[in-house]
TIVO-2410 file (N, C-alpha, C; in nm, 3 decimals):
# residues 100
REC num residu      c1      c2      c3 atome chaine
REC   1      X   2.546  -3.769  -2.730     N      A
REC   1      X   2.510  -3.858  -2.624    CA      A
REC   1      X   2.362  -3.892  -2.640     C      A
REC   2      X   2.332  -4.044  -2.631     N      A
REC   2      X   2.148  -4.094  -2.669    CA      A
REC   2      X   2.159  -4.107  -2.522     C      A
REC   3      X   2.018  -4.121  -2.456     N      A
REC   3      X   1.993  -4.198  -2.354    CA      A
REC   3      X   1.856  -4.272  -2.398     C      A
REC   4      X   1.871  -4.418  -2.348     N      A
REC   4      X   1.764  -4.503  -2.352    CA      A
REC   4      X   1.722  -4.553  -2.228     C      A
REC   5      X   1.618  -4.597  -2.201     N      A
REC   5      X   1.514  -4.646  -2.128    CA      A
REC   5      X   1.505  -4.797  -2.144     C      A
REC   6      X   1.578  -4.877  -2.081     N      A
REC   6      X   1.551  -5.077  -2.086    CA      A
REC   6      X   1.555  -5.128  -1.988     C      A
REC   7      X   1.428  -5.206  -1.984     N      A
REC   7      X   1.397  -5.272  -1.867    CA      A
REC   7      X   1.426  -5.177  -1.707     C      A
REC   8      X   1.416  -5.101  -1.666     N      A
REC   8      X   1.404  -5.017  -1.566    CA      A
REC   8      X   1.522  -4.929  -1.553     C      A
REC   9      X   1.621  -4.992  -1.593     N      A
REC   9      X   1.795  -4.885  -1.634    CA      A
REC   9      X   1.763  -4.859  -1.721     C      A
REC  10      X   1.812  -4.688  -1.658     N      A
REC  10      X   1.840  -4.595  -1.743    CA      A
REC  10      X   1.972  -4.652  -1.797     C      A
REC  11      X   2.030  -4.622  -1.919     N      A
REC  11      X   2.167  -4.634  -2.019    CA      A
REC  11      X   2.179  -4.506  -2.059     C      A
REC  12      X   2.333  -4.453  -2.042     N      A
REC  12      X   2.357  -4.360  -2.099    CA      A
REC  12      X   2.452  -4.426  -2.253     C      A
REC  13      X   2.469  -4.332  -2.364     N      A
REC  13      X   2.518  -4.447  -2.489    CA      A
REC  13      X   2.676  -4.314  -2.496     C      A
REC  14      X   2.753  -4.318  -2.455     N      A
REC  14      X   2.853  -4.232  -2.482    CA      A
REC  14      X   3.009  -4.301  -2.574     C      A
REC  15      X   2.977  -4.193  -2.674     N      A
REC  15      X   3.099  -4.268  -2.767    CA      A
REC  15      X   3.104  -4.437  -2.765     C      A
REC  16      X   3.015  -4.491  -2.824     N      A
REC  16      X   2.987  -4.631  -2.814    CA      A
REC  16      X   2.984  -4.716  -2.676     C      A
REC  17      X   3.033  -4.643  -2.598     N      A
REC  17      X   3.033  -4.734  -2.428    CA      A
REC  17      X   2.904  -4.717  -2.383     C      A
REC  18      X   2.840  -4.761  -2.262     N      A
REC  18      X   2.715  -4.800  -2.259    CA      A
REC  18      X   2.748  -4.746  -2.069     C      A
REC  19      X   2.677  -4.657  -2.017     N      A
REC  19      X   2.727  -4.616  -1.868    CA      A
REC  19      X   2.572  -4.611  -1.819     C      A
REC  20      X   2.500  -4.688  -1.716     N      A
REC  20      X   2.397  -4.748  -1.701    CA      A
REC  20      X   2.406  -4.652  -1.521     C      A
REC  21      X   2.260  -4.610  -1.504     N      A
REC  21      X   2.234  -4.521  -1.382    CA      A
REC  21      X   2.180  -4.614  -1.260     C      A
REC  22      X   2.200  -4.558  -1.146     N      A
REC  22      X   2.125  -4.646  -1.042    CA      A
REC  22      X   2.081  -4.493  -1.009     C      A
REC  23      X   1.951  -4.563  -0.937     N      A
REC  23      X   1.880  -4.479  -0.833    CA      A
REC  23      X   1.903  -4.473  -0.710     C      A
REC  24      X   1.973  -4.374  -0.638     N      A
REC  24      X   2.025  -4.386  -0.506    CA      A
REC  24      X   1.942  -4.272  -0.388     C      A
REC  25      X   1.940  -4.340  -0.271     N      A
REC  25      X   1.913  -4.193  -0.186    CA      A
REC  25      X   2.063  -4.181  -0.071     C      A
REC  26      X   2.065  -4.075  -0.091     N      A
REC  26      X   2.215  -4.013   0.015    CA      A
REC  26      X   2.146  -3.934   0.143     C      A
REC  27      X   2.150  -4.006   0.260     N      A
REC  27      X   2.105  -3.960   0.389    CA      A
REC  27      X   2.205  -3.870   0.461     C      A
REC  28      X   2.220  -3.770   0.491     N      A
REC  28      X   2.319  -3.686   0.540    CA      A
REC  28      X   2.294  -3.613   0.673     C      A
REC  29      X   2.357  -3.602   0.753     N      A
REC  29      X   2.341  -3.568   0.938    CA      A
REC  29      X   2.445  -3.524   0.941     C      A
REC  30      X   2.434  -3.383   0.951     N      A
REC  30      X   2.522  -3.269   0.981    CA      A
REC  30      X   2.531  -3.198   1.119     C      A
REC  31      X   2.614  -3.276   1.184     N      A
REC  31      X   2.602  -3.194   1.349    CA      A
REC  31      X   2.697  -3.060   1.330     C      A
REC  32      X   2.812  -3.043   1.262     N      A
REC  32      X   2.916  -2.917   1.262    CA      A
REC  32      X   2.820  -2.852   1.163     C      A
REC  33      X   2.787  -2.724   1.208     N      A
REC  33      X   2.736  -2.629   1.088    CA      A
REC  33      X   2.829  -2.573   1.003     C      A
REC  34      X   2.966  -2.546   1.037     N      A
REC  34      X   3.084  -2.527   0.886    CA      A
REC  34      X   3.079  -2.609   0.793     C      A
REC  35      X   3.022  -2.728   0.801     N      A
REC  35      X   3.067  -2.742   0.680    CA      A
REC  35      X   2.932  -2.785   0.596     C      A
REC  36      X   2.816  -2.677   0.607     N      A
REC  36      X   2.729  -2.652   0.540    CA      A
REC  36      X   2.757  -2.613   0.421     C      A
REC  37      X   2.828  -2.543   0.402     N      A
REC  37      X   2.903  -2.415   0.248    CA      A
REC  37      X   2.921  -2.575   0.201     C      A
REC  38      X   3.009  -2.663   0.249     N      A
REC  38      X   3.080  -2.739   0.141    CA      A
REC  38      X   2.968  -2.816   0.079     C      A
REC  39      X   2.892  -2.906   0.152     N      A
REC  39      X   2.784  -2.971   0.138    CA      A
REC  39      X   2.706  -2.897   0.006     C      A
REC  40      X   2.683  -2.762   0.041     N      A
REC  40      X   2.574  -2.729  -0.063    CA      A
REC  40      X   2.696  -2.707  -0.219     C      A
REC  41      X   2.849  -2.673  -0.177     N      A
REC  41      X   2.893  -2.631  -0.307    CA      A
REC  41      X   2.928  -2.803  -0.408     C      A
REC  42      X   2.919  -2.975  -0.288     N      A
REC  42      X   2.953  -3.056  -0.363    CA      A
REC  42      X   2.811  -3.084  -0.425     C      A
REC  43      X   2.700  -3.098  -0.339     N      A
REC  43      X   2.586  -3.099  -0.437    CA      A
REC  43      X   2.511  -3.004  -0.575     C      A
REC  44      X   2.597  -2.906  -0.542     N      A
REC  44      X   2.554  -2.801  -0.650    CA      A
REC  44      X   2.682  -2.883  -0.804     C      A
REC  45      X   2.816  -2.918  -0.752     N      A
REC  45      X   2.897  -2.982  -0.853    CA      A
REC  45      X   2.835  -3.087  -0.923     C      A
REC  46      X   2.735  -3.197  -0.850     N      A
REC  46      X   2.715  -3.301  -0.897    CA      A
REC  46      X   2.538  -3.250  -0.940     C      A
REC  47      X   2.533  -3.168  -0.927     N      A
REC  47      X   2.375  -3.113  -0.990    CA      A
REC  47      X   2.320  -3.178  -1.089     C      A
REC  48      X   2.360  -3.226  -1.195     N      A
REC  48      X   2.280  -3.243  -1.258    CA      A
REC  48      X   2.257  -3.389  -1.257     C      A
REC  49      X   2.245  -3.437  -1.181     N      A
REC  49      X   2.242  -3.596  -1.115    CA      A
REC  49      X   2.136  -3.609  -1.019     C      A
REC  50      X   2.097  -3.481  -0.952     N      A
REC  50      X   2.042  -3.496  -0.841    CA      A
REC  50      X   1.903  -3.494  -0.931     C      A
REC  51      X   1.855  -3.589  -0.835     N      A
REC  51      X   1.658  -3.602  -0.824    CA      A
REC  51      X   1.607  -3.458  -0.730     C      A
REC  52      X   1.636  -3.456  -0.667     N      A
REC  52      X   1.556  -3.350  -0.549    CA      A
REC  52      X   1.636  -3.377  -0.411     C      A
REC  53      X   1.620  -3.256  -0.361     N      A
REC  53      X   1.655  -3.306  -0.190    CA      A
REC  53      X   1.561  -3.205  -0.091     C      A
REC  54      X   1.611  -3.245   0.036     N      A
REC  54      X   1.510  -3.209   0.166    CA      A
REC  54      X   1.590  -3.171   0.275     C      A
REC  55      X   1.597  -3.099   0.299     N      A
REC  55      X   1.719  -3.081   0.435    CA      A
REC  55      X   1.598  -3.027   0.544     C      A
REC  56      X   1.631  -3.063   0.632     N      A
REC  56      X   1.503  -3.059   0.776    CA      A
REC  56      X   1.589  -3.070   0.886     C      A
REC  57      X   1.590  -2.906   0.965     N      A
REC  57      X   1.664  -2.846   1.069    CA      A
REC  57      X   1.568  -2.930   1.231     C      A
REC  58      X   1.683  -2.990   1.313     N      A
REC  58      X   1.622  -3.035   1.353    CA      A
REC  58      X   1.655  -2.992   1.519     C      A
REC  59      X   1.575  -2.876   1.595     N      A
REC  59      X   1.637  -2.788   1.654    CA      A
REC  59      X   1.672  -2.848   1.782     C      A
REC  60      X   1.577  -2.940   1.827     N      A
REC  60      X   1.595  -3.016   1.953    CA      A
REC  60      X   1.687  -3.072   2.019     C      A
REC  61      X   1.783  -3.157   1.886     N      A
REC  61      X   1.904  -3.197   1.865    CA      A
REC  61      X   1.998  -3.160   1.843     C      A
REC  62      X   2.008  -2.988   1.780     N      A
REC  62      X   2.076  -2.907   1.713    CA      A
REC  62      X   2.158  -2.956   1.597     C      A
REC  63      X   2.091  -3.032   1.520     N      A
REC  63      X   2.136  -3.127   1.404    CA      A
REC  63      X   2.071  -3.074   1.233     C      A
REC  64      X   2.138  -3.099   1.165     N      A
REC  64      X   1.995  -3.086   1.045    CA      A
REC  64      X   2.030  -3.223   0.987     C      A
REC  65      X   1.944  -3.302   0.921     N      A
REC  65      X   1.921  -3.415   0.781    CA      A
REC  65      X   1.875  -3.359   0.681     C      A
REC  66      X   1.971  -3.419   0.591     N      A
REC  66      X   1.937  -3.378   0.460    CA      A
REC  66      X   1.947  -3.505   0.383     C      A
REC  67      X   1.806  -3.517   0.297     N      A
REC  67      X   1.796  -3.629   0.217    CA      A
REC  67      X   1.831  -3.602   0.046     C      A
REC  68      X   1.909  -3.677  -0.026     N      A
REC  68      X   1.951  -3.684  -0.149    CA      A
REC  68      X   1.893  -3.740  -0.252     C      A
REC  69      X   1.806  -3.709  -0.300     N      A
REC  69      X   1.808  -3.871  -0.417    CA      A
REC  69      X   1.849  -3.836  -0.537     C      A
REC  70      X   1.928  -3.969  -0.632     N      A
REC  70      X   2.009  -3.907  -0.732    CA      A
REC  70      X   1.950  -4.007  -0.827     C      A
REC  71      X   2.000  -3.999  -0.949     N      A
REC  71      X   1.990  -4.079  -1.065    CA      A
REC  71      X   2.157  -4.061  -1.137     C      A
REC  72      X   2.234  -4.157  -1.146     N      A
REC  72      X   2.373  -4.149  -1.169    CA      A
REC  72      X   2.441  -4.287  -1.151     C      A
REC  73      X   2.523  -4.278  -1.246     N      A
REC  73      X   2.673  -4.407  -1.256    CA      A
REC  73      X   2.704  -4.456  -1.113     C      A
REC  74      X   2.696  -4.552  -1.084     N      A
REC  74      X   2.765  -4.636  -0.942    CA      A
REC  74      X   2.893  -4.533  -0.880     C      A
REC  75      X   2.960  -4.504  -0.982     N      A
REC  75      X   3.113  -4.426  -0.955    CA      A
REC  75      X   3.087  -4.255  -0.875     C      A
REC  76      X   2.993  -4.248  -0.917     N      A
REC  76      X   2.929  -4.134  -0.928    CA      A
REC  76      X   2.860  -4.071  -0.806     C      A
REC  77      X   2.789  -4.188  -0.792     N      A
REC  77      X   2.760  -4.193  -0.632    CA      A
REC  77      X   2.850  -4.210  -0.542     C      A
REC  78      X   2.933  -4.273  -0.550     N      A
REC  78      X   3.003  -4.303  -0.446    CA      A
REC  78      X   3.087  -4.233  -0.411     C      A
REC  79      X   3.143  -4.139  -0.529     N      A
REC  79      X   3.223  -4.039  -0.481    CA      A
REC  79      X   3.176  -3.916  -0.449     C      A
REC  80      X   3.047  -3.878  -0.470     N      A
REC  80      X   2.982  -3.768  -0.396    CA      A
REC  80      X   2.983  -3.831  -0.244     C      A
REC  81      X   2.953  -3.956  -0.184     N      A
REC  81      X   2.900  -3.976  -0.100    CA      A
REC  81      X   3.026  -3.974  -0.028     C      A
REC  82      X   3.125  -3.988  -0.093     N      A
REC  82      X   3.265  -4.008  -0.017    CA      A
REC  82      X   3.306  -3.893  -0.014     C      A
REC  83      X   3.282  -3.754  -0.091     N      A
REC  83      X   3.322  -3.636  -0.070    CA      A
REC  83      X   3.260  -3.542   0.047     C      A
REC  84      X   3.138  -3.622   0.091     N      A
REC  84      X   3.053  -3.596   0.184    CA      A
REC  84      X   3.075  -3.609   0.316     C      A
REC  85      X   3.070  -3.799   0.286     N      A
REC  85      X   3.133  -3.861   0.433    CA      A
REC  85      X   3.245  -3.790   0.479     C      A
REC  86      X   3.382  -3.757   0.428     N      A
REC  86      X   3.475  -3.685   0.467    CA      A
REC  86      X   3.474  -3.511   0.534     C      A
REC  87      X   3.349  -3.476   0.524     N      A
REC  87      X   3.351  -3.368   0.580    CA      A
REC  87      X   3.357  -3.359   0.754     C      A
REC  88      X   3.397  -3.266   0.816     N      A
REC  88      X   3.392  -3.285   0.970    CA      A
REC  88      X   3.280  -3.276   1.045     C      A
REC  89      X   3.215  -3.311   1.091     N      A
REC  89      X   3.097  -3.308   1.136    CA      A
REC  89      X   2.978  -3.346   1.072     C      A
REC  90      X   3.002  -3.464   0.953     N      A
REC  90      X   2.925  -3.521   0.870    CA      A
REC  90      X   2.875  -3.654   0.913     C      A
REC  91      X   2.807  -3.699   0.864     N      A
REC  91      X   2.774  -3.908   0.857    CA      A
REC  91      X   2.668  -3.899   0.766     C      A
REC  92      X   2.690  -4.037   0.658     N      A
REC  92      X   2.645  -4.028   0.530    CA      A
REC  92      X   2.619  -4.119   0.511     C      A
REC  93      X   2.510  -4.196   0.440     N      A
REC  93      X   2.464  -4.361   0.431    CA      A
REC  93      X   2.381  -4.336   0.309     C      A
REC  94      X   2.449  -4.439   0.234     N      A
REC  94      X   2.339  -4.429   0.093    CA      A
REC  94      X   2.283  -4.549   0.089     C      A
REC  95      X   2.166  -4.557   0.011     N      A
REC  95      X   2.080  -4.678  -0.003    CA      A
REC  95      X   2.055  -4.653  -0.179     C      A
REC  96      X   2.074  -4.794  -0.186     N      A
REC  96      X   2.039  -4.808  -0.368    CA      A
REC  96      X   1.917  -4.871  -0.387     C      A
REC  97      X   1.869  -4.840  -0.489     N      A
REC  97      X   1.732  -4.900  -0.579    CA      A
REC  97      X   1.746  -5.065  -0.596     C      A
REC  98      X   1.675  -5.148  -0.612     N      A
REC  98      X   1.748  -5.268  -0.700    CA      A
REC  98      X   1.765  -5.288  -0.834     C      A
REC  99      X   1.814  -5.197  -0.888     N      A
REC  99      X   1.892  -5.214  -1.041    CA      A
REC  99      X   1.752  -5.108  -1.110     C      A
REC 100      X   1.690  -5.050  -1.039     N      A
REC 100      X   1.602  -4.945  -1.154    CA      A
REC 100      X   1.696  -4.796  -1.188     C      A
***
């Protein structure tokens, strides 16, 4: 596997196909605390995608946010974000880069 650097996309070069990254951030608001375990075991699956994150307990509200940012395939994102959104006591909103 090469990866190149053009014009602000990243390209991944796999077996001659060409799989090109967006930069995304995944906003996450967790009011049910069960399903913390899952949260940390789908982001630990998609690990090596992730940029960094921030989770900030927010006691007033009895809520936490947790911020995502990734570098990864369109497909890629969306199904973390959809493995997310589906949790119970979740809400999930991603925002994309413009094509960097």
């Amino acid at each position: 596997m090469l990866c190149s650097y053009f014009s602000g996309i990243i390209s991944i070069y796999i077996f001659g196909g060409i799989m090109e990254t967006r930069v995304a951030l995944i906003s996450i608001i967790v009011e049910k605390f069960d399903s913390a375990e899952e949260i940390n075991s789908l982001l630990h699956k998609y690990g090596e995608y992730v940029i960094g994150r921030m989770g900030l307990p927010y006691r007033k509200k009895n809520i936490n946010i947790i911020s995502v940012a990734v570098d990864a395939p369109q497909d890629i994102i969306s199904a973390l974000s959809g493995k997310i959104g589906k949790l119970d006591g979740v809400s999930v909103k991603t925002v994309y880069s413009g094509g960097i």
